[in-house]
NUMAR-932161 format. One record per atom (N, C-alpha, C): x, y, z. Coordinates in pm, whole numbers, padded with zeros to 5 digits, always signed. Example, Ala and Ser with C-alpha at 12.3 -4.5 7.8 and 13.67 -1.06 7.14 Angstrom:
2
+01319-00569+00780;+01230-00450+00780;+01320-00330+00780;+01285-00225+00708;+01367-00106+00714;+01290+00003+00787;
//
This chain:
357
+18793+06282-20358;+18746+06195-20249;+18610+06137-20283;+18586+06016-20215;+18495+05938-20233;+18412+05907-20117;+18276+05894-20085;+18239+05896-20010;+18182+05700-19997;+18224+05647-19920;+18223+05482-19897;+18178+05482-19750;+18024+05436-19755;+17942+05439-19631;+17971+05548-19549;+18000+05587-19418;+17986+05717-19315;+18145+05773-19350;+18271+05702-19396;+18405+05745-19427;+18408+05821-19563;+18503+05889-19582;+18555+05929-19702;+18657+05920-19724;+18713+05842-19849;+18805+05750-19923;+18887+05865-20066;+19027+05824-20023;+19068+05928-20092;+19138+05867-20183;+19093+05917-20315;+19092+05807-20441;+19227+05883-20479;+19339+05807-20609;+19457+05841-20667;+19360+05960-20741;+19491+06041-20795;+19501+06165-20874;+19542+06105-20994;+19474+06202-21114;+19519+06188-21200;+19694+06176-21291;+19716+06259-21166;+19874+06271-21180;+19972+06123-21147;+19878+06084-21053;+19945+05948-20998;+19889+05846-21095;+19777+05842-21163;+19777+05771-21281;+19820+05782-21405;+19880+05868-21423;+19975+05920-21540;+20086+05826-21509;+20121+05838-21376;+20310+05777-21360;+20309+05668-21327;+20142+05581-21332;+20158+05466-21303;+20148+05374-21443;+20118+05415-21539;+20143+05453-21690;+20240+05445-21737;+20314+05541-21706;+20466+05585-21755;+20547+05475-21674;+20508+05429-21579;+20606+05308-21470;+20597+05160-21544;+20467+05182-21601;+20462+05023-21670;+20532+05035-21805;+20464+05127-21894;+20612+05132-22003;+20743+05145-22042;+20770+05197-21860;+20915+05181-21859;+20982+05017-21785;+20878+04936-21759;+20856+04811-21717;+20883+04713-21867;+20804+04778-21968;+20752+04698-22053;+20911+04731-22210;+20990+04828-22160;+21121+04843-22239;+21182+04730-22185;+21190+04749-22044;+21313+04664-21924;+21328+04531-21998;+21153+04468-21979;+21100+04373-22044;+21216+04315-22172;+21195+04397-22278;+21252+04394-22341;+21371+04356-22385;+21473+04425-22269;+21591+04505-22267;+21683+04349-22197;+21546+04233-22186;+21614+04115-22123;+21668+04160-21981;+21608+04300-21916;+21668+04311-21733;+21578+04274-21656;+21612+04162-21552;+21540+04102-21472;+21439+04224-21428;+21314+04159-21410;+21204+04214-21359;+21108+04133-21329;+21024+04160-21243;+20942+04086-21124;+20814+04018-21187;+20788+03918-21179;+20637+03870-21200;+20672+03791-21365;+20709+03885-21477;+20697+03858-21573;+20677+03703-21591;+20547+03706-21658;+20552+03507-21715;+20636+03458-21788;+20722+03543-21866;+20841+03471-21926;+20775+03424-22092;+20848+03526-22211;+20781+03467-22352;+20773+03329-22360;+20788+03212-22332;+20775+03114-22393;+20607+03013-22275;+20606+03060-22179;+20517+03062-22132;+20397+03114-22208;+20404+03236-22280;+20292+03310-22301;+20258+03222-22460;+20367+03184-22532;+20382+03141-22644;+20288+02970-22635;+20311+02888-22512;+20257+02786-22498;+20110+02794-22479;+20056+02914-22404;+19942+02939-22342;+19857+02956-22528;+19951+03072-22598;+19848+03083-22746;+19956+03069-22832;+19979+02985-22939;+20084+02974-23029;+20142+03079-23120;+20011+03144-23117;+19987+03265-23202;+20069+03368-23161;+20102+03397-23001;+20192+03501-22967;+20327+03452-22925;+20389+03443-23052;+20570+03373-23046;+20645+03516-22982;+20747+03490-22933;+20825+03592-22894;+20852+03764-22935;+20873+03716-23075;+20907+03786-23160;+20739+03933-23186;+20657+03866-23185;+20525+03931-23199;+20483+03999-23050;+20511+03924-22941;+20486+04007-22792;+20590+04105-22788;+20692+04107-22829;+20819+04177-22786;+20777+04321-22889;+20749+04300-22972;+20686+04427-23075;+20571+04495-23010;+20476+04405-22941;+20352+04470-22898;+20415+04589-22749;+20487+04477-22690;+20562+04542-22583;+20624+04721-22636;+20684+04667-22753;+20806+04790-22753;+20686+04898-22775;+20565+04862-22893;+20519+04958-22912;+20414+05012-22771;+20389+04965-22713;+20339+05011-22547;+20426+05101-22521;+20552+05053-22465;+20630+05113-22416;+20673+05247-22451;+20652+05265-22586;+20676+05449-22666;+20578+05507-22650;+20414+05417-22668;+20336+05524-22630;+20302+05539-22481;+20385+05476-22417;+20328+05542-22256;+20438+05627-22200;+20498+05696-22264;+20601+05711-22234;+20530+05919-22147;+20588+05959-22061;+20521+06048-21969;+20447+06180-22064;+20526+06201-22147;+20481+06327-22196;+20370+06284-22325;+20392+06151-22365;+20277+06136-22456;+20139+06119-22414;+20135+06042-22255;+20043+06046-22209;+19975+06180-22161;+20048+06287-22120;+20024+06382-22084;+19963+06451-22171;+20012+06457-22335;+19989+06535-22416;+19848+06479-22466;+19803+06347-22420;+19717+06287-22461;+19571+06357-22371;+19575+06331-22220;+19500+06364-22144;+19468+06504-22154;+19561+06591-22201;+19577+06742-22184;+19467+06775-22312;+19430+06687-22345;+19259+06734-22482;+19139+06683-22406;+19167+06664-22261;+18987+06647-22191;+19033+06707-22116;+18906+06715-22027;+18880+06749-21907;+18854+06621-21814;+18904+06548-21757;+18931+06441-21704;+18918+06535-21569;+18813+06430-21495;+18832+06469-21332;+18940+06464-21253;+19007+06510-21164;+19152+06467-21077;+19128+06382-20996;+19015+06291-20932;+19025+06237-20879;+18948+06134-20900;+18897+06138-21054;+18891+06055-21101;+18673+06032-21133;+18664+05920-21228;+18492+05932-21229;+18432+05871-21113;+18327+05970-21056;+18292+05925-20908;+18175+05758-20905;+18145+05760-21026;+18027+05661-21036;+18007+05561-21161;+18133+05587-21228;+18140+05490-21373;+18205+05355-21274;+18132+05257-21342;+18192+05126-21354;+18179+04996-21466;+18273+05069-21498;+18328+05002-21579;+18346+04864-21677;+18270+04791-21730;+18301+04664-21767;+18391+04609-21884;+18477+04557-21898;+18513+04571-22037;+18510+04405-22071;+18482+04363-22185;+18526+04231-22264;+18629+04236-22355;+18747+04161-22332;+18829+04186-22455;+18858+04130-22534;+18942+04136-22655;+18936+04029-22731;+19083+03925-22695;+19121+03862-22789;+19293+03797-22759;+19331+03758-22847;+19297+03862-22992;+19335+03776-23092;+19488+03843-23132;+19547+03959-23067;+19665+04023-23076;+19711+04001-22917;+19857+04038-22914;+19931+04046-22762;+19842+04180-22721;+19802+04202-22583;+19736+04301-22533;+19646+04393-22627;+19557+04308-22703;+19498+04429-22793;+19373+04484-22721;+19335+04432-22582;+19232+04515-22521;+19304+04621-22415;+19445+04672-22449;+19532+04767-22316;+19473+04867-22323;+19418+04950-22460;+19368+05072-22484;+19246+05108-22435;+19164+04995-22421;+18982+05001-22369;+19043+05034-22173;+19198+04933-22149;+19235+04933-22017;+19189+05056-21965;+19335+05145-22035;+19445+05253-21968;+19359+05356-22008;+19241+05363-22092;+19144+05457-22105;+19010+05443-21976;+18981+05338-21915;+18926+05347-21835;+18996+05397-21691;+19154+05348-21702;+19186+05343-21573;+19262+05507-21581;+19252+05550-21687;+19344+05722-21684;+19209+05779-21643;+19113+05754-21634;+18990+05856-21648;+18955+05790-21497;+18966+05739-21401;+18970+05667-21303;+18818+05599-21287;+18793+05550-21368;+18654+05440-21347;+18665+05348-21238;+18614+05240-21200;+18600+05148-21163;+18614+05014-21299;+18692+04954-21292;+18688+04829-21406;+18722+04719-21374;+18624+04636-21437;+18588+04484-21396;+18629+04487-21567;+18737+04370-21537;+18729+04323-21684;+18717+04181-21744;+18662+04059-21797;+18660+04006-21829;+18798+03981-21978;+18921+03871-21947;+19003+03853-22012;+18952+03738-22149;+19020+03739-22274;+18991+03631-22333;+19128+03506-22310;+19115+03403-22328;+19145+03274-22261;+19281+03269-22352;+19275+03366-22473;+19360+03364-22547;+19485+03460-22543;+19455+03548-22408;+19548+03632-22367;+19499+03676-22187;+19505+03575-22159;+19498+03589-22050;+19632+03552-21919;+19750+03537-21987;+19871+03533-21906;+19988+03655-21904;+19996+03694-22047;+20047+03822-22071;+19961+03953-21999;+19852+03950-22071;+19759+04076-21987;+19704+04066-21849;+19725+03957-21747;+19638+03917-21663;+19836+04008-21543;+19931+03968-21663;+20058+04005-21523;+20065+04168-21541;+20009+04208-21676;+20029+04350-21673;+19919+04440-21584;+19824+04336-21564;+19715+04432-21432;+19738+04388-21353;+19793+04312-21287;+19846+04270-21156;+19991+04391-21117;+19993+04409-21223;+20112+04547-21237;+20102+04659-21183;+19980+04697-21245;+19924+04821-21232;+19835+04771-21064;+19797+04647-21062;+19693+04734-20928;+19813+04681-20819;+19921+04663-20855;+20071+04645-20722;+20089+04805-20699;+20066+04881-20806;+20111+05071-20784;+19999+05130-20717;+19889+05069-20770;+19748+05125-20705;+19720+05150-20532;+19696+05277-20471;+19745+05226-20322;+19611+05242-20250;+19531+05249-20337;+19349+05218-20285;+19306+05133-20326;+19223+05019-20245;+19169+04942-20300;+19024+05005-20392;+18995+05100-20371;+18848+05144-20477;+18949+05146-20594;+19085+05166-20609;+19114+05191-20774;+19130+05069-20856;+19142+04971-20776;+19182+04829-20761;+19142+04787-20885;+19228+04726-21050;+19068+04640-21164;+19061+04546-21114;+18961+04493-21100;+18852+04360-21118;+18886+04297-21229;+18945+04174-21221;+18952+04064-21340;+18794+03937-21286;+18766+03925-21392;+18660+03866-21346;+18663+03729-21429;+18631+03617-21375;+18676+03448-21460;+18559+03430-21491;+18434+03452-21463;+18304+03400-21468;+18257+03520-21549;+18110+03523-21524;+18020+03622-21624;+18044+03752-21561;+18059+03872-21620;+18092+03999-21607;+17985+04057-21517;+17993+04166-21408;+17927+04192-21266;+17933+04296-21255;+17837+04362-21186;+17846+04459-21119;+17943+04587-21195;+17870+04650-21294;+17888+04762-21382;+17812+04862-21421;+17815+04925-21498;+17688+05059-21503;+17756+05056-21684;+17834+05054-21740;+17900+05123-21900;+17973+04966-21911;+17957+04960-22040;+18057+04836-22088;+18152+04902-22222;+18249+04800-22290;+18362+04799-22368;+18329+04678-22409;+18288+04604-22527;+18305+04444-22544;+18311+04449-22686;+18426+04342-22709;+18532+04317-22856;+18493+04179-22867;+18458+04141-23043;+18421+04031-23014;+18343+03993-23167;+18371+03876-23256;+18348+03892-23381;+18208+03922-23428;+18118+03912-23536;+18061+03943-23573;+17886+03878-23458;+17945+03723-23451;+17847+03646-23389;+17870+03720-23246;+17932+03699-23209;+17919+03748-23050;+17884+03883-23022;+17868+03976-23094;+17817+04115-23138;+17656+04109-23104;+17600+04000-23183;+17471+04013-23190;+17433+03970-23043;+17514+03868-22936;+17488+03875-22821;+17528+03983-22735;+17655+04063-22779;+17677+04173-22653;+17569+04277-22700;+17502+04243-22819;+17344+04369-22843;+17264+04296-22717;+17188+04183-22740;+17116+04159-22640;+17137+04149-22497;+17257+04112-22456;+17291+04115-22302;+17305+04222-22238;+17389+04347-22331;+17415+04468-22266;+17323+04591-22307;+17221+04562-22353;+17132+04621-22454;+17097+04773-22377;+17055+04732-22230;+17003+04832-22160;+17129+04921-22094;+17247+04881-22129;+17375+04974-22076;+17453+05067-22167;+17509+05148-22165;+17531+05239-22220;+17682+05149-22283;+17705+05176-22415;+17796+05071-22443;+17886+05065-22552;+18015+05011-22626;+18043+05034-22698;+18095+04924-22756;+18061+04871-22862;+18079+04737-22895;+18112+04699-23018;+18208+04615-23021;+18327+04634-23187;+18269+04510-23206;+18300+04482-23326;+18287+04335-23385;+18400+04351-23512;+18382+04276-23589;+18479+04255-23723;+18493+04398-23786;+18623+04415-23789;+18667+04527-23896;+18813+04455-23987;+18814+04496-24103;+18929+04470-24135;+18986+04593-24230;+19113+04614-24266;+19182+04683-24315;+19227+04641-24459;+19241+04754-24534;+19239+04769-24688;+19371+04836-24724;+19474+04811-24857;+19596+04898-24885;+19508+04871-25018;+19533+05048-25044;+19553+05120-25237;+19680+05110-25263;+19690+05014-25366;+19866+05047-25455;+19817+05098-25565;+19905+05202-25595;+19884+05323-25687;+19990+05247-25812;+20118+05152-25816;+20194+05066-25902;+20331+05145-25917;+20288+05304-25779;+20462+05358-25812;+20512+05360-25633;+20484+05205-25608;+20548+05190-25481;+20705+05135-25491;+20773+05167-25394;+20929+05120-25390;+20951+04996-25355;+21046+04950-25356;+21051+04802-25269;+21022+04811-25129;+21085+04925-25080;+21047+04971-24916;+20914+04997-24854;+20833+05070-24970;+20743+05061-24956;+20650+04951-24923;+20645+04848-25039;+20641+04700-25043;+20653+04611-24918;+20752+04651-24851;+20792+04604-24744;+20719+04640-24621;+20747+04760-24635;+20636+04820-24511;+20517+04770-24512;+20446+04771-24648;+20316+04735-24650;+20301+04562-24637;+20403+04453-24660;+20496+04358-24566;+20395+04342-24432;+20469+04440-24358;+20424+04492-24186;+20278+04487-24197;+20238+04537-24251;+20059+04554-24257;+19991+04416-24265;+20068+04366-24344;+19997+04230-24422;+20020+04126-24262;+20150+04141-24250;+20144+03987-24173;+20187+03963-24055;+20183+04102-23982;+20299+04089-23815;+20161+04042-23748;+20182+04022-23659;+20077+03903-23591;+20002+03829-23638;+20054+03747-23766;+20006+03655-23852;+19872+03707-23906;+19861+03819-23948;+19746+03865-24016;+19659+03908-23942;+19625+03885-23753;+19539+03818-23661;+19450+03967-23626;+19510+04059-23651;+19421+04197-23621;+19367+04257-23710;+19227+04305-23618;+19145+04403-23737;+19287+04514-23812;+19376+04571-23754;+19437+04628-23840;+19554+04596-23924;+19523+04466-23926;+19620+04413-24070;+19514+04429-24184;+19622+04448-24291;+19578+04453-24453;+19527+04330-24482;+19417+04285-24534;+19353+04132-24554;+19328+04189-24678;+19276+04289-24747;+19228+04272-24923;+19311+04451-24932;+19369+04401-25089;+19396+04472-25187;+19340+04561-25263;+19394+04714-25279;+19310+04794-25434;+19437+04763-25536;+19430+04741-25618;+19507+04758-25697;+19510+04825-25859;+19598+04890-25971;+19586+04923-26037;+19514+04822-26183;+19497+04828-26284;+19450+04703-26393;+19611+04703-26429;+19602+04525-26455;+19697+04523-26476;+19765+04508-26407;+19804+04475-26312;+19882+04537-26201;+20029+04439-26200;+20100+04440-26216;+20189+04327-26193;+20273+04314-26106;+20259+04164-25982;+20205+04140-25904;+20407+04065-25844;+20529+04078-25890;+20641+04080-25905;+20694+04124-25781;+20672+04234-25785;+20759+04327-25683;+20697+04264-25558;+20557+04267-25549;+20518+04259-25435;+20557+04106-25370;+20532+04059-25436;+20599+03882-25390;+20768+03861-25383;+20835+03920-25416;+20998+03954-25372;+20980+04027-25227;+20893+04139-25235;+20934+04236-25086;+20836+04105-25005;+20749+04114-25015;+20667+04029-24944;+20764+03892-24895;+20852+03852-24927;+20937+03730-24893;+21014+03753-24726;+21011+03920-24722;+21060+03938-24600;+20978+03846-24463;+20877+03815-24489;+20818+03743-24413;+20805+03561-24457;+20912+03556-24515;+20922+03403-24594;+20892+03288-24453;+20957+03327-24357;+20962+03241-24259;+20811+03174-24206;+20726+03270-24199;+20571+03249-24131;+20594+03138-24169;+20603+03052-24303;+20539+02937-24332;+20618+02828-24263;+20703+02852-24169;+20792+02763-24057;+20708+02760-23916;+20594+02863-23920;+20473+02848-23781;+20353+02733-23858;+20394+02619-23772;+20311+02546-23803;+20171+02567-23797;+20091+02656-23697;+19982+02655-23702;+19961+02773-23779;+19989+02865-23849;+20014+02937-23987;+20026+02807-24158;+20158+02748-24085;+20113+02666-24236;+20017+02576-24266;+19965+02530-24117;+19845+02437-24144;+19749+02524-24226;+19728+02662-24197;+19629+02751-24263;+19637+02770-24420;+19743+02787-24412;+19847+02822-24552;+19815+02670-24622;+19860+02556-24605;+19833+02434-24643;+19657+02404-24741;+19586+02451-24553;+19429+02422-24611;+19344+02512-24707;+19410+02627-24731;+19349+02755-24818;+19438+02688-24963;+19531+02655-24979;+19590+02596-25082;+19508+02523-25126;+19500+02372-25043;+19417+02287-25085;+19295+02309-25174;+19221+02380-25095;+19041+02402-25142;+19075+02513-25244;+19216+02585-25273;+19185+02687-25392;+19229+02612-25476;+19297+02473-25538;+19340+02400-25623;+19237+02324-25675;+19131+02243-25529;+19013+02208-25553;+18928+02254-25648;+18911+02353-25646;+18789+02439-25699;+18831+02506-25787;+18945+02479-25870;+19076+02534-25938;+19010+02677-25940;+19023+02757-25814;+18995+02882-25817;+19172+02926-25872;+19138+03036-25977;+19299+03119-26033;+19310+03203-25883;+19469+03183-25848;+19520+03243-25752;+19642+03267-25779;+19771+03347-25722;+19855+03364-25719;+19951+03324-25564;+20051+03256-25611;+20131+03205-25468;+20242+03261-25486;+20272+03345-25339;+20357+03399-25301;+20470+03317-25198;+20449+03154-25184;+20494+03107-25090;+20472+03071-24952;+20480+03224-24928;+20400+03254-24776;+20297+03318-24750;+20202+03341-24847;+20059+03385-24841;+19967+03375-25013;+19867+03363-24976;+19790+03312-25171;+19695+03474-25178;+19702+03501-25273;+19642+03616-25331;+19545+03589-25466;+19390+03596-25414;+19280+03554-25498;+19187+03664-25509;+19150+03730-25670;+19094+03774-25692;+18931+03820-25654;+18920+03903-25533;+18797+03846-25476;+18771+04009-25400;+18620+04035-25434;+18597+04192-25385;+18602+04190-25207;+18576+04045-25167;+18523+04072-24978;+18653+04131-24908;+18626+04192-24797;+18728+04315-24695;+18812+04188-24648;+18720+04037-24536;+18769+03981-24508;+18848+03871-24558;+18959+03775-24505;+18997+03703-24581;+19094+03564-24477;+19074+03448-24452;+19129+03368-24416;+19308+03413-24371;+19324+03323-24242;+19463+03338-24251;+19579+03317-24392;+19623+03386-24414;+19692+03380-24557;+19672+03362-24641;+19577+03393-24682;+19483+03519-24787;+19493+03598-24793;+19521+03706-24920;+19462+03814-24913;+19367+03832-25048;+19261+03915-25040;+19172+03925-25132;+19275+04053-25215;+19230+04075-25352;+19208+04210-25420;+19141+04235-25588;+19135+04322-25563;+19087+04369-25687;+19129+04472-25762;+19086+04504-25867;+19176+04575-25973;+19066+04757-25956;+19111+04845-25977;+19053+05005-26002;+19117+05042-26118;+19016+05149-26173;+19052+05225-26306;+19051+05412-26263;+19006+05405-26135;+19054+05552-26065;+18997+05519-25952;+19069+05615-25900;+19032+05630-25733;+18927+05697-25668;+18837+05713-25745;+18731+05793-25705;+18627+05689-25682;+18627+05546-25769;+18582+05443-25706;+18586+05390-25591;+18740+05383-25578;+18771+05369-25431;+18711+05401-25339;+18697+05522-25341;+18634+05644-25236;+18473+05631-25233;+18432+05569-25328;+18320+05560-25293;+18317+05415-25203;+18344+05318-25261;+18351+05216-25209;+18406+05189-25098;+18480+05279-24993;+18508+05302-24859;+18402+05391-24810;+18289+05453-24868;+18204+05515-24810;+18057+05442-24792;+18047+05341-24885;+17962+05193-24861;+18051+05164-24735;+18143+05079-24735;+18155+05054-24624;+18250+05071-24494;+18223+05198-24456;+18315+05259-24396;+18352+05174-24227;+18197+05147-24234;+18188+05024-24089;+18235+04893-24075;+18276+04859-24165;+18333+04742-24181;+18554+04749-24177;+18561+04862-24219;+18712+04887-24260;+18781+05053-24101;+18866+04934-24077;+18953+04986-23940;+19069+05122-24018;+19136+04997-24097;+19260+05153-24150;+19260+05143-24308;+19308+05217-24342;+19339+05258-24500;+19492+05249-24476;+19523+05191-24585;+19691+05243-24637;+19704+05247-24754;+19744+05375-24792;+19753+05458-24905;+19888+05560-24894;+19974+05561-25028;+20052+05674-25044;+19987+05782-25051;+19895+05801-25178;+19843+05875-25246;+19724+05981-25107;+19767+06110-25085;+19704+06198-25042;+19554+06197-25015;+19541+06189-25208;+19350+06216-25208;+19264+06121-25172;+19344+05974-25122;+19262+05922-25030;+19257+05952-24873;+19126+05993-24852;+19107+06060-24703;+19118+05982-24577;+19170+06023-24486;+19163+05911-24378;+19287+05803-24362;+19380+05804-24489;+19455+05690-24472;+19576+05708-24434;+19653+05604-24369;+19791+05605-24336;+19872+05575-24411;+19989+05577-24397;+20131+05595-24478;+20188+05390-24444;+20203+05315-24566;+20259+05194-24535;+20393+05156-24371;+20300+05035-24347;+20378+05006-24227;+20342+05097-24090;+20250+05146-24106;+20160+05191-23939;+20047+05169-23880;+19981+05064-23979;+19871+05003-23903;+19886+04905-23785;+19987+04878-23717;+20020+04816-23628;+20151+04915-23498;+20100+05067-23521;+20183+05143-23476;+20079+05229-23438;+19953+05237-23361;+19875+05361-23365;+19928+05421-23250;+19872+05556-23253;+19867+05642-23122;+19792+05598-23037;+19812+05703-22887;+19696+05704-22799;+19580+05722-22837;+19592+05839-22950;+19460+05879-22970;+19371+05837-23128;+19407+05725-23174;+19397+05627-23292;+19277+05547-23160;+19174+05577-23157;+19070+05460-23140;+19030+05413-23210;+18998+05247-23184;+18941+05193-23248;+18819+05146-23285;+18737+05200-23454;+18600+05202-23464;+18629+05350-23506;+18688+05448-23451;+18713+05591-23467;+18598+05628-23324;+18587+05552-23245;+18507+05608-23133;+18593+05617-23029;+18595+05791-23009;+18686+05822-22906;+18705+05754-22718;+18679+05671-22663;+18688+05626-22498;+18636+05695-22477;+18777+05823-22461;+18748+05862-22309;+18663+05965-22295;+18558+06045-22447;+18450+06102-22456;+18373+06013-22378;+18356+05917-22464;+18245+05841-22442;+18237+05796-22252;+18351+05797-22174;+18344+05794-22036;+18308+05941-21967;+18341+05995-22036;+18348+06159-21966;+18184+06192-21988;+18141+06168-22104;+17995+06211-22109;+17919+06103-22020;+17947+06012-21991;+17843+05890-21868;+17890+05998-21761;+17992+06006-21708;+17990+06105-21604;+17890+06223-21620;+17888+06289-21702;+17816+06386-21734;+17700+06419-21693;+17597+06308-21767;+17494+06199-21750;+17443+06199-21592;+17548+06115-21516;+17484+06102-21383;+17470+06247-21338;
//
């Protein structure tokens, strides 16, 4: 309970935010499953609003929601804090998100709203029809208005803790604006694959998935290469064809087109795969359909060179064991609940502001 002027206001339970969780991912299969359901904007709506999220790419983001909210994962998730039951009496919440994936700010969401904050969130313009019906979702289950989120169209209000996603430039402003709030603030990361040269075609493929499901557009796609000396570069441009089509998204091939251009220009040596150019080049980041890489003579280089810059790089994908930290091809676009991103845990970081007051 909450105390709201001379009344006391009796806020949801944790339990009831668990199943309001588990209600939307079983919303977000239905979705799927093509069975009428209420509100939905309808993929081709969402597809007009950003070109970038075609059917095929929301319907993946969906499915993978939908497994991880599923009752017992959430449960098994919450069941490693100590989360209040009735939720944080005095966090509020702000979050900024980004929109450069289908719902890639849900996790900053369902971590504020499982821990029961108050959240005002500011949407980006670039996902603001898909994510704007899935909180209209959640606050239709909500049966207090204190649990109510706040979408906010204008400048972000009335908060105490922020969440703000946002590239490198806009970083240096959420330092100065939110400077005096307790805060957690991402900017550019990108993701790296080690090929060791005894990958399968499947493998290949998977690592496929890494490279290019939401057109490259997330910190956790693969943008630059380790590779062996020598490396020959065959296999990977056959498996890699599984994604032959991208170059039929026009605003993909315009990209694909103009990175061509200026690498012929400058007769920089590159390799064409068709549907993406691969140029010898040490930087993490790399243009839409690009990928950078470079050659290793052991992996202990590697390892150092992920320890320069560990702040800059979201996931690793690696077969090979003795690289630490990394995932298995084809799951950088599959994390858990408990896969934060930055490696900074939420809902610590909410539980200790509670703490605090």
């Amino acid at each position: 309970m909450t105390k709201l002027g001379t009344k006391w206001v009796i806020r949801m339970k944790l339990s009831e935010r668990v199943q309001i969780l588990s209600d939307l991912g079983e919303l977000f299969n239905r979705v799927c499953l093509e069975e009428k359901t209420s509100e939905f904007p309808g993929f081709n709506n969402i597809r007009v609003n950003n070109p970038w999220f075609t059917e095929q790419n929301v319907r993946f983001a969906l499915t993978e929601w939908s497994d991880l909210l599923k009752k017992q994962n959430i449960n098994n998730w919450v069941d490693a804090y100590n989360i209040p039951v009735n939720g944080l009496e005095n966090i509020k919440l702000g979050i900024i998100s980004a929109g450069n994936i289908p719902l890639v700010g849900l996790h900053d969401l369902i971590c504020g709203f499982i821990c029961g904050a108050k959240i005002r969130i500011k949407l980006s313009s670039k996902d603001n029809i898909l994510f704007k019906w899935v909180i209209n979702t959640i606050n239709n289950e909500i049966t207090t208005e204190l649990d109510k989120i706040l979408i906010s169209d204008q400048k972000l209000e009335d908060f105490n803790a922020v969440i703000a996603t946002g590239n490198n430039n806009t970083n240096r402003y959420f330092e100065y604006y939110f400077g005096s709030y307790p805060k957690i603030l991402r900017h550019n990361r990108n993701s790296i694959a080690i090929l060791t040269g005894t990958e399968t075609n499947d493998d290949l493929e998977l690592i496929a998935d890494d490279v290019f499901r939401y057109f490259g557009l997330g910190c956790r796609n693969v943008s630059s290469f380790f590779v062996p000396m020598d490396y020959d570069f065959n296999d990977m441009g056959k498996a890699f064809q599984k994604y032959a089509d991208l170059i039929d998204n026009h605003k993909y091939a315009n990209n694909f087109n103009y990175q061509y251009t200026m690498l012929a220009m400058n007769r920089t040596i590159h390799i064409n795969f068709g549907n993406c150019l691969l140029v010898e080049k040490e930087a993490l980041h790399s243009p839409i359909s690009v990928l950078n890489y470079r050659s290793y003579e052991n992996l202990d280089a590697i390892s150092n060179f992920i320890a320069m810059h560990k702040n800059e790089i979201q996931c690793i994908v690696c077969k090979d064991t003795k690289i630490k930290n990394s995932i298995l091809p084809g799951q950088t676009q599959k994390p858990s609940l408990t896969d934060y991103a930055d490696n900074i845990d939420t809902i610590k970081f909410l539980l200790n502001l509670q703490y605090d007051n």
